[in-house]
N, C-alpha and C positions, 0 to 999 in steps of 0.2 A: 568582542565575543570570544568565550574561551576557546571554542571551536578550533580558532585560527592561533594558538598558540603554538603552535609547532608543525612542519611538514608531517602530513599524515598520510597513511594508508588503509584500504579497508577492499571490502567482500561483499559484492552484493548476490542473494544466494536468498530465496524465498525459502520458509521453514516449510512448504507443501513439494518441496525440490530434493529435502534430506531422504536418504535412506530409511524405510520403515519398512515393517513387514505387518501395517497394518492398515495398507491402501495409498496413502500418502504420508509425505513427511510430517513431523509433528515436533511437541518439546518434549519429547522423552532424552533416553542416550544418547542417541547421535547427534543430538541437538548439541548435549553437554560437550559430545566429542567436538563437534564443529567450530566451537570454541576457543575448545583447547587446541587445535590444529591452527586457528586463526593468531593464536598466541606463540606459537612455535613458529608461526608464516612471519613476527615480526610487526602482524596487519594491528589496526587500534580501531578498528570501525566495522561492524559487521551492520550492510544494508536490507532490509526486507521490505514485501510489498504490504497494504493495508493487513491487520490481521480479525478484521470484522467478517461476521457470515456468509457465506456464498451459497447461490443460489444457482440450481440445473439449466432454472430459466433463463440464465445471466451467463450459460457456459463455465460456472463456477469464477466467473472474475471476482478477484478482491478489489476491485474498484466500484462495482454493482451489486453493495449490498442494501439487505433493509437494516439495519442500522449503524448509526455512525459511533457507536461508544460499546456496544456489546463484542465478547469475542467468538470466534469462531471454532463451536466445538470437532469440531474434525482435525483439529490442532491438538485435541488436549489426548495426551501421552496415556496408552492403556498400561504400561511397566509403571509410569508413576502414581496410577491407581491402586496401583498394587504397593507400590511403596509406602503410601499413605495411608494403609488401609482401609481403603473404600471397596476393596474388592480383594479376594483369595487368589493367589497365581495360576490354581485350579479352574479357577472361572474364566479366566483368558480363552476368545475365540482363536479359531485355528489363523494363523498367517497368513499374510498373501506374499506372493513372485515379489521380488523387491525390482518391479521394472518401472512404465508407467503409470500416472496417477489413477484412479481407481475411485473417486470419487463418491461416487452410490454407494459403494460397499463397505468403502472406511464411513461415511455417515453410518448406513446402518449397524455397523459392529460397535458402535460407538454409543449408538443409540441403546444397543442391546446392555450393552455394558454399566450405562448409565441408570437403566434401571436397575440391575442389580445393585449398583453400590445403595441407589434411594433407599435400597428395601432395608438396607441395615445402618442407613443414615440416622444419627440422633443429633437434632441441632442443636451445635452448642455454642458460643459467647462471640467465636470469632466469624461464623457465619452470622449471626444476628449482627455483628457490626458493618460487617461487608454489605448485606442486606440497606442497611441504614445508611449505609455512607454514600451509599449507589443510588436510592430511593430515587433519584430525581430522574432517573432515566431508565431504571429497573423497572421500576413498577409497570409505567407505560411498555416496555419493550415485550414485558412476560405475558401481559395481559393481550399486545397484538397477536404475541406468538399464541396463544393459549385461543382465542376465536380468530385466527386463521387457519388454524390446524381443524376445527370446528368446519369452517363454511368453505376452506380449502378453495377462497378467491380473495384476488386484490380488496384492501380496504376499502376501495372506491367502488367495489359492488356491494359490500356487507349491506344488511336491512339499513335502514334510514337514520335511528334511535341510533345503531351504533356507529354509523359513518359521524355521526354530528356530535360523535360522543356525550348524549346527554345523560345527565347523571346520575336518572334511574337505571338506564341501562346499563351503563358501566359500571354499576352498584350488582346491578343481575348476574352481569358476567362473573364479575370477581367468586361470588358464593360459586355458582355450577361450576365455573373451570377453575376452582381453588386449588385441585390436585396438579394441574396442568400448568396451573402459574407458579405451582412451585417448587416444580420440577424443571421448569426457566429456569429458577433463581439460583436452585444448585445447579445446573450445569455451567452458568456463570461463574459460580463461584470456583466451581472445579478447574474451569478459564481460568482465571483471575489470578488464583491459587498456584499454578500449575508455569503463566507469565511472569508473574511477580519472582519465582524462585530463579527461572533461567534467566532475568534480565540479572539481578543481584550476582547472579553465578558469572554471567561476563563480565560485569563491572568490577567485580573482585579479582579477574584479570588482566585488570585493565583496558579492555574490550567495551565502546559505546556502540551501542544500538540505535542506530540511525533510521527511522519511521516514516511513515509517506501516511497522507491525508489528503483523501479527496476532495477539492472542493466544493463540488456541490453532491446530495443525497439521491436515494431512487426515489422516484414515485410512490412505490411499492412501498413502505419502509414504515416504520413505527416512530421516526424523525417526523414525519410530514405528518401522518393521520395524528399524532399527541398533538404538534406546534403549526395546524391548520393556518393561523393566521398569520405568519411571518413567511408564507409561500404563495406564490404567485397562482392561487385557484380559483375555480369558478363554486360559486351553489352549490356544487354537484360532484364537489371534489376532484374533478378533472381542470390541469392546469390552463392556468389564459396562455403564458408564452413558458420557454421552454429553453437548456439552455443547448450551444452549440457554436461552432465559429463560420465563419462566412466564408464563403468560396475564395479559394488563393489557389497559387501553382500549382499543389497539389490533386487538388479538387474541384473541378468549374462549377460544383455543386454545394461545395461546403460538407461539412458535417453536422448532421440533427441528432441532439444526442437524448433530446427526452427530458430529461431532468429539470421538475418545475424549479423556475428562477427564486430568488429570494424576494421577503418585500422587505427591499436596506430601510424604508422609511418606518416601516417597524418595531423591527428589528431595534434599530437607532434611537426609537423612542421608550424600551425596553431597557437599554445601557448597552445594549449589545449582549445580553447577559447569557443568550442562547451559546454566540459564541463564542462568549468568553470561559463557558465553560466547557467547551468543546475542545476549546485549544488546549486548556489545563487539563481536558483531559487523557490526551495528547501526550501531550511532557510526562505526566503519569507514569505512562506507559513505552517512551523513547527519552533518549538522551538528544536526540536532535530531531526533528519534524522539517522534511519537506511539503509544501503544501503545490497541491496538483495544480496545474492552469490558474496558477497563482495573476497571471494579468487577468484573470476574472473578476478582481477586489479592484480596480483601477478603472478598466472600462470590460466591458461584456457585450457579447451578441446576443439579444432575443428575437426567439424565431415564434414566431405567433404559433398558438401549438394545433399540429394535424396538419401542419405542411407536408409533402412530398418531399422537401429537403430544405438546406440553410438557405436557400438563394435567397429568399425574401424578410429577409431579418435586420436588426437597426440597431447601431450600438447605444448602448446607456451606460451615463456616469457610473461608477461602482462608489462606495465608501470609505477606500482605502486610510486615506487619511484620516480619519474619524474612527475607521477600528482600529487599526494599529496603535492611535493612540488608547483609546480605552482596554487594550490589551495589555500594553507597556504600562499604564495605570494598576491596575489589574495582579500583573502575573510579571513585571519588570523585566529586564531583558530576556527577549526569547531567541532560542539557539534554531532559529527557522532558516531553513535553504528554500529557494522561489526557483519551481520549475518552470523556469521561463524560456522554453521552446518553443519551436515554431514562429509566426509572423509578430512580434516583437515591435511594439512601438517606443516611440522616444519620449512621451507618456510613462510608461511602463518603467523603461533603463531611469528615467529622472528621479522618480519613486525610491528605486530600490538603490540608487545610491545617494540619496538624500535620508534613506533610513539605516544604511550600511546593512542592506540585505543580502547577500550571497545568490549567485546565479549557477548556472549549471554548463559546462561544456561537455560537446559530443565528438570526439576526435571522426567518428562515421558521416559525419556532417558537415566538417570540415577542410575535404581533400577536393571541393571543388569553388571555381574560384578564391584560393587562398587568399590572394591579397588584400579582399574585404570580407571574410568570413572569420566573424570571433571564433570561432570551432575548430579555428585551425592553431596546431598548438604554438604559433611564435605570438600570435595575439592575446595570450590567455594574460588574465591578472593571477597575485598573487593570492586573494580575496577570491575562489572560486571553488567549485568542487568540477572535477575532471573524468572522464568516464569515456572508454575505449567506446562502448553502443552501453544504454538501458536495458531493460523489460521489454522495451518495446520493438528494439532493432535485430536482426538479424545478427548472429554471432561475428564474430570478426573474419573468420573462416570461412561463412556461409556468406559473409556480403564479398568477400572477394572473388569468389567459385562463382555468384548466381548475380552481385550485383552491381556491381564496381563497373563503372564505366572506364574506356581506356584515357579517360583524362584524367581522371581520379587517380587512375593508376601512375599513370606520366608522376604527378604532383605529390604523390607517395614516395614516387623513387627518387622524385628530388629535394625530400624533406631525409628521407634515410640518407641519401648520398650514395645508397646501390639499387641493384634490386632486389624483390623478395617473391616468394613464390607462397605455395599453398603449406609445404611444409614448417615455412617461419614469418609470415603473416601473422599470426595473433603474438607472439614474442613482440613483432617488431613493433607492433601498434601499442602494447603494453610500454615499452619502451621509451618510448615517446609521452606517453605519457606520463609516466612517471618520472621521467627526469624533467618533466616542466616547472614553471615555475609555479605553476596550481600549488598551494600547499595541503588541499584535499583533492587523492584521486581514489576513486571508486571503482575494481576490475568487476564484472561478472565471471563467474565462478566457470562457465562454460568455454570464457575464454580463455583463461589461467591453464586453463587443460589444451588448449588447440580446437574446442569440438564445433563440428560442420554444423548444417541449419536444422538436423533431427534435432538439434538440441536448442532450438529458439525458446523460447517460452510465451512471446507474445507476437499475434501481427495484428497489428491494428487493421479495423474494419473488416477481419473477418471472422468468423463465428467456429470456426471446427481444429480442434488439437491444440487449443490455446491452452497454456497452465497445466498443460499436462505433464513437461519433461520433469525425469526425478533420474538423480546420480543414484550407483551402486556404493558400496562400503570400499573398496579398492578404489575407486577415483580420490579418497580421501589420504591415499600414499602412493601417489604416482611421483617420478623420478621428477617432473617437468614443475615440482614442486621448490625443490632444493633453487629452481634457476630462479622461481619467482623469488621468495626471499631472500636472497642474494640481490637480483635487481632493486629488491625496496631500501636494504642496507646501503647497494652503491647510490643511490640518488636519495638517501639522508632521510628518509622517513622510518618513524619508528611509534 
């Protein structure tokens, strides 16, 4: 895999994280800037999280959207509206505090905006092809968005004619919300438009955009209500089982996460073909895809759905071998990373080195019992990608302040060979990292700076101030810069 041709370095740093003054970050300037700062850092990999739709209902996660191929217009740049002329500079709403994310508001200013450009939209040759070349998941996407906006509930309450999609009615809708569905379609395109220019803009950096892909879909979603039958439902559109993982150390309960299961049998008898173009659609849009709870393609938990929680759930074969192959058929070698965290079977590790798939290490997860914990960096392979904490852990700063056990600490200071305190804690874990033997490692952006736990961006399992943190323009030339790029030159990545 090309991936692995050289020690590399990169930046994981969500575009809804960048500096805007228009709710949340997005691909306008700063995007461009972030770039170019990553190009001056020395870095070759900038990481992001899902860039599909987020929903108030979901706490705005980019992992709980309703679709899995559409993008997320709260991303799309109101300056490059204006640069493209879809809009007057004139007609730009007022700014917001360049602080926390702001969510409601950048939707709706964005929403406002969007209709403006509609009004003096004339479609011409290269939106008819983007229209055309997307059809396969357009159409369905625009038409759920356009009668849910309508009956403003889950697909699995709409009237009956339209839950079961049958085809007078999905004939009906189209004419009534013809305005509505294609006004979908341009703000996809505006999407589309708006990604395609900043991915090209990094790559001519030399800058890869490395992508993350949920495993499985929402309930909720325009994936599930079009492809009814390759999902685990009943009659009634509500799922038989559901997916989640079984109760372990962390949880004597497990986690229920909702998300109806696939039916691999299918699916399978399909070609795979749902996700074979899911994944190309994927590569599209990144230079490298990690795919989320990737030991879900091997074996998975189904929890019969309307449990109280995972406890009473059963594992089932997954397809792995039979999609990968039809993917590698397909779409030939793919530059996929396997989030392969958490309780890891030997199942699993056989897989992904029988297919030379790339794994994941967490230096946060590894300063306890080092001597059999891959996580700890003298165990890492060469074939890995390496990561101080994710998305989803507490800063490096905020786990030693609030989390760090005194063993952890002990096995810190005897991996450093002194100690460290609050002040050079995320240095020293960077450090470590980078001079491994990983030849891919991944900083988050939060620790590259030192910053404590205000500045997490996710806790798992729970629901309030997640995805919110957003940097200022000044965090983008702070002194503590100069040290990282320097570390990345001494320990040889470029």
């Amino acid at each position: 895999m090309i991936l692995f041709d050289r020690r590399k370095s990169g930046i994981l740093l969500h575009l809804t994280s960048l500096p805007s003054g228009w709710g949340t970050g997005d691909m306008g300037p700063m995007a461009y800037s972030f770039v170019d700062l990553l190009e001056k850092l020395g870095q070759s990999i900038w990481q992001i999280l899902p860039l599909n739709p987020t929903d108030g209902i979901y706490g705005y996660s980019p992992y709980s959207s309703i679709s899995a191929f559409a993008g997320n217009p709260m991303l799309v740049s109101p300056e490059m509206l204006v640069q493209d002329k879809f809009l007057d500079e004139w007609e730009l709403s007022h700014k917001f505090a360049d602080s926390g994310a702001k969510f409601e508001e950048a939707s709706a200013v964005r929403d406002n905006m969007f209709g403006k450009a509609l009004e003096k939209f004339i479609p011409d040759d290269d939106f008819q092809k983007f229209c055309n070349d997307n059809a396969w998941w357009l159409e369905d996407f625009s038409l759920y968005k356009a009668i849910k906006s309508k009956f403003k509930l889950p697909w699995y309450f709409w009237p009956e004619q339209l839950k079961r999609r049958e085809p007078e009615e999905i004939e009906k809708s189209k004419k009534e919300l013809a305005k509505k569905i294609y006004r979908e379609k341009f703000v996809q395109y505006i999407f589309f438009k708006q990604w395609k220019r900043l991915r090209e803009y990094a790559n001519s950096k030399g800058i890869e955009i490395f992508g993350d892909m949920p495993l499985y879909v929402a309930h909720d979603s325009a994936d599930v209500w079009a492809n009814q039958d390759i999902f685990c439902l009943g009659e009634d559109g509500m799922p038989i089982e559901v997916a989640g993982v079984p109760p372990d150390y962390f949880s004597s309960t497990g986690q229920y996460w909702g998300n109806p299961l696939y039916r691999w049998d299918v699916i399978e008898s399909n070609g795979f073909d749902w996700w074979i173009k899911r994944v190309k659609h994927a590569l599209d849009l990144y230079d490298i895809v990690r795919i989320d709870h990737f030991r879900g393609l091997i074996g998975y938990w189904a929890i019969p759905f309307g449990q109280p929680n995972a406890v009473n759930g059963k594992w089932l074969k997954g397809p792995a071998e039979k999609l990968i192959s039809a993917l590698n058929n397909s779409l030939g070698e793919l530059p996929i990373i396997a989030e392969d965290l958490g309780d890891i079977t030997d199942d699993v590790r056989d897989f992904m080195a029988a297919h030379d798939i790339p794994g994941m290490r967490v230096l946060l997860f590894g300063l306890d019992n080092p001597q059999e914990n891959i996580h700890t960096p003298y165990h890492y392979v060469k074939r890995c990608v390496a990561y101080t904490g994710t998305q989803d852990n507490n800063t490096s700063l905020g786990w030693y302040l609030e989390e760090a056990s005194s063993r952890e600490i002990r096995n810190l200071i005897l991996l450093l060979g002194r100690k460290t305190g609050a002040g050079s804690i995320a240095r020293d874990l960077i450090r470590l990292i980078e001079l491994s033997v990983a030849e891919l490692v991944i900083i988050p952006y939060q620790d590259i700076l030192g910053l404590g736990s205000f500045a997490r961006i996710n806790k798992p399992a729970s629901s309030d101030g997640n995805w919110q943190w957003r940097m200022n323009e000044k965090m983008m030339s702070l002194p503590v810069l100069k040290w990282f790029k320097e570390i990345t030159e001494f320990a040889g990545r470029h």
